[in-house]
Steps between C-alpha positions, in 0.01 A plus 500: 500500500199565253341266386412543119229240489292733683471776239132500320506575139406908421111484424165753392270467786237688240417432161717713280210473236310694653539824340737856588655159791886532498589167433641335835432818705517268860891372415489151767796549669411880518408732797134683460344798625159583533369829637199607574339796260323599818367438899233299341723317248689292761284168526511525120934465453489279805254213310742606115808431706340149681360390161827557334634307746254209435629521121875454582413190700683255274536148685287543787729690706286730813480870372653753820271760656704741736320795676595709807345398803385844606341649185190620338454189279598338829156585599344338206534110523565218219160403432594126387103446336571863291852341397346215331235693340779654330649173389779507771473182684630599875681234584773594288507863601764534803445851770801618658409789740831708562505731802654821276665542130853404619362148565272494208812624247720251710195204449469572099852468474569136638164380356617652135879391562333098572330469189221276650233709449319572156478870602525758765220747593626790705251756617598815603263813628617892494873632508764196479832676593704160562390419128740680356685456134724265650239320687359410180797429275571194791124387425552574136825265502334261715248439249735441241704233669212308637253544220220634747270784429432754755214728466520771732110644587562910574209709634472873629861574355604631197778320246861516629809433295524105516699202328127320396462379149157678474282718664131532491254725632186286583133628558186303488279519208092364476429140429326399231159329592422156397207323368170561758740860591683235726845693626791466274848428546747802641595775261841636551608829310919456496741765386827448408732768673845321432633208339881448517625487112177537349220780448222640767179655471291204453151521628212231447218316722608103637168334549644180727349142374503273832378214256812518309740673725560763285424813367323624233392810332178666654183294365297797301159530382357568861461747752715511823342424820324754656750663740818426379586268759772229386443151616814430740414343806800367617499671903282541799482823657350613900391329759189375316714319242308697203676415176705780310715533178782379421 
């Protein structure tokens, strides 16, 4: 039987002061997506969709990480030093590496369906046939029951009809240097492509405070770091363990 004392009460995981923000646009017990505005773009809605998940933490509980086994971000490790320059502590990050999207859709079900974790990170690369409509209504009535938000992480594919509460393209945006043109904290330009019940169309910069654990409007009044380059270094790619984004 369900067990009611599980649910977590409906929250904004960004301040809706900030302005042209929808007010609760990331609905707690709500399923997420966040795809990828391009090839380059991926590392950029993997760290949105892992720092949302930091935000829905609520008592404690581990945030869920599932990936497929045999993958292109499979290639890229967790880089657990990058993590916590981010402000996500790794110990309460949890990797489940699936052997194909059957057993990931099949993992992100139970773990949603338990309620024990604060929120569900699914990554998925390229065409997703198995996630269908009615894959996603069972997440999307998952999440309601248990109170757990899922944020699924889409790259090389373009939008598919889906049950998720919103959907957001994601591409990374330059940092804003600090004091002595130290690197700033990651930039994330976010677009609103659908919000169930409520209006699209929103674009605006996320500059991510890992002092705070929040985010905040772009800091203005200085020029962005030569290169464009936003600071995410949450993996390790090739053999010689040189760090990339995301």
């Amino acid at each position: 039987m369900f067990d009611s004392s599980r649910l977590k009460p409906a929250a904004s995981l960004v301040q809706p002061s900030l302005e042209g923000w929808p007010d609760a646009p990331l609905r707690q017990d709500g399923v997420h997506e966040f795809y990828a505005a391009g090839e380059q773009d991926g590392a950029a809605a993997l760290a949105l969709g892992l720092l949302c998940a930091v935000q829905a933490r609520r008592n404690g509980e581990p945030s869920l990480w599932l990936r497929l086994a045999k993958s292109r971000q499979a290639r890229q490790r967790p880089y657990a030093p990058g993590l916590a320059e981010l402000g996500i502590d790794p110990a309460t990050m949890v990797l489940m590496r699936l052997p194909d999207l059957q057993s990931l859709l099949r993992a992100a079900i139970d773990c949603v369906r338990h309620g024990g974790a604060g929120a569900v990170v699914m990554e998925m690369d390229g065409r997703a046939p198995a996630f269908d409509l009615t894959a996603s209504r069972r997440l999307a009535l998952a999440a309601e029951q248990s109170g757990t938000m899922v944020m699924i992480v889409r790259s090389g594919a373009d939008p598919t009809p889906s049950a998720a509460h919103t959907r957001w393209q994601v591409a990374s945006a330059p940092s804003v240097p600090l004091p002595g043109n130290a690197p700033g904290g990651p930039v994330f330009d976010v677009t609103l492509l659908r919000r169930r019940g409520g209006r699209d169309g929103l674009n605006l910069q996320l500059e991510w405070d890992r002092e705070r654990s929040a985010f905040q409007a772009p800091r203005s009044g200085r020029a962005p770091l030569s290169g464009d380059n936003p600071a995410l270094p949450a993996v390790r790619t090739g053999d010689a363990g040189r760090r990339s984004a995301a």
